[in-house]
N, C-alpha and C positions, 0 to 999 in steps of 0.2 A: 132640884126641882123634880117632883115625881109624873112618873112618865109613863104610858101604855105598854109603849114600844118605842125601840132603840133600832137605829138603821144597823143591819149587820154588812151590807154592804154600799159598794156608790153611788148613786142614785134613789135610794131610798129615803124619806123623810121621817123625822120623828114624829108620834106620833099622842098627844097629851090630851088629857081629859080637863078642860075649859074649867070646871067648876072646882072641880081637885085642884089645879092651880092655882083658881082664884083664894081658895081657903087656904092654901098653902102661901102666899104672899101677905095673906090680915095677919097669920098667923108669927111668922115672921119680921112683918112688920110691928108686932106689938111686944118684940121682945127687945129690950133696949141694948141687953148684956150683949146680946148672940154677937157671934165676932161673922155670924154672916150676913148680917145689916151692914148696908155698903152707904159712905158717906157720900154723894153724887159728885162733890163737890171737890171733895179729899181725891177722888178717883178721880178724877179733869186735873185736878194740878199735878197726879204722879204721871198721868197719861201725858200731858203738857213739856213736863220735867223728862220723860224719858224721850218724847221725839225732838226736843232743845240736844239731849247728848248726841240724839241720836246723828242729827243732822252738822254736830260737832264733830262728829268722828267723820264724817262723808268728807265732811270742807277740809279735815287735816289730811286724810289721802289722796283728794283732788291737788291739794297744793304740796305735795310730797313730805309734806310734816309728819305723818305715821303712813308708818307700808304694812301693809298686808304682812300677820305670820308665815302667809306661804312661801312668798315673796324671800323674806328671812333666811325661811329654810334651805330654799332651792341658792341663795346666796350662800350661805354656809355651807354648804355640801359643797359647793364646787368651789369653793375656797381651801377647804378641808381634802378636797381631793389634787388639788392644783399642789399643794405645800407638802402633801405626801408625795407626788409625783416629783416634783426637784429635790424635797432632800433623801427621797430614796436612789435617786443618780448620782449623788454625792459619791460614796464609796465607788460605782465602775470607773468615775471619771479621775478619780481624786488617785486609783490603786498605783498605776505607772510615776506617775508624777511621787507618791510618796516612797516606792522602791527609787529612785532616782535622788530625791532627798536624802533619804539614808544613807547612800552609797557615798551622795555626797559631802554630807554635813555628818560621820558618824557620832562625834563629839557632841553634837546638838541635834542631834535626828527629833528626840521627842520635840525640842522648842518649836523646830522649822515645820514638825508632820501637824503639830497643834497649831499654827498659826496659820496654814494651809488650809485645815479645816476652820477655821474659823474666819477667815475670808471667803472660802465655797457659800458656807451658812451663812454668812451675810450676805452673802451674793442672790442666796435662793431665795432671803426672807424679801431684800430690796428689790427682788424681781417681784414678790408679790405686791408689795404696798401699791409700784409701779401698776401695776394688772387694775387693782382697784381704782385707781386714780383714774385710770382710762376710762374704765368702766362708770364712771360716777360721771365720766366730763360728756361720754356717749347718751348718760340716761337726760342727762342736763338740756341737750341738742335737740 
């Protein structure tokens, strides 16, 4: 739409010449091709169509059917940070206990130091599912 003046700041209003407009909309309006002729009609049912989603997406995070990406994030992070923090305790906790194995079992030290570690790691992973389970029964409450 052509214009006089353009607000350059807030409070300022635009500012158009009445008749310039007006020959600017016949003119517009008598071109059928122009992709800038708007169908009033066609534009009410996208507008219609987008606040139908829109108000779809509000109703699925009011009733916990979708959550928020942040939401995700900050869940992920502190998941990601939780499963770092147990199985990087793994080895201080696991070091005595596997000198002890050896010493004890030297014949099978690798079967007995492997099956030790692999009890710790199910240990840390079943601590988390745990964590989450709580955590979902808390958000539930």
């Amino acid at each position: 739409m052509p214009f006089i003046e353009s607000p350059d700041s807030g409070g300022r209003e635009w500012l158009f010449a009445t008749a310039t407009v007006i020959e600017w909309l016949i003119i517009r309006a008598q071109k059928p091709d122009s992709k800038e002729n708007l169908d009033l009609s066609l534009e009410r049912a996208r507008l219609a169509r987008a606040q139908t989603v829109n108000q779809q997406l509000k109703n699925e995070v009011s009733t916990g059917r979708l959550v928020p990406a942040e939401v995700i994030e900050q869940r992920l992070a502190s998941s990601i940070g939780r499963c770092r923090a147990l199985l990087l305790g793994i080895p201080s906790a696991s070091a005595g206990q596997i000198v002890l194995l050896t010493k004890k079992h030297p014949d099978a030290a690798e079967r007995v130091v492997r099956e030790l570690l692999l009890k710790m790691v199910d240990a840390a992973l079943n601590e988390l599912v745990f964590d989450r389970d709580e955590d979902e029964d808390a958000e539930a409450a």
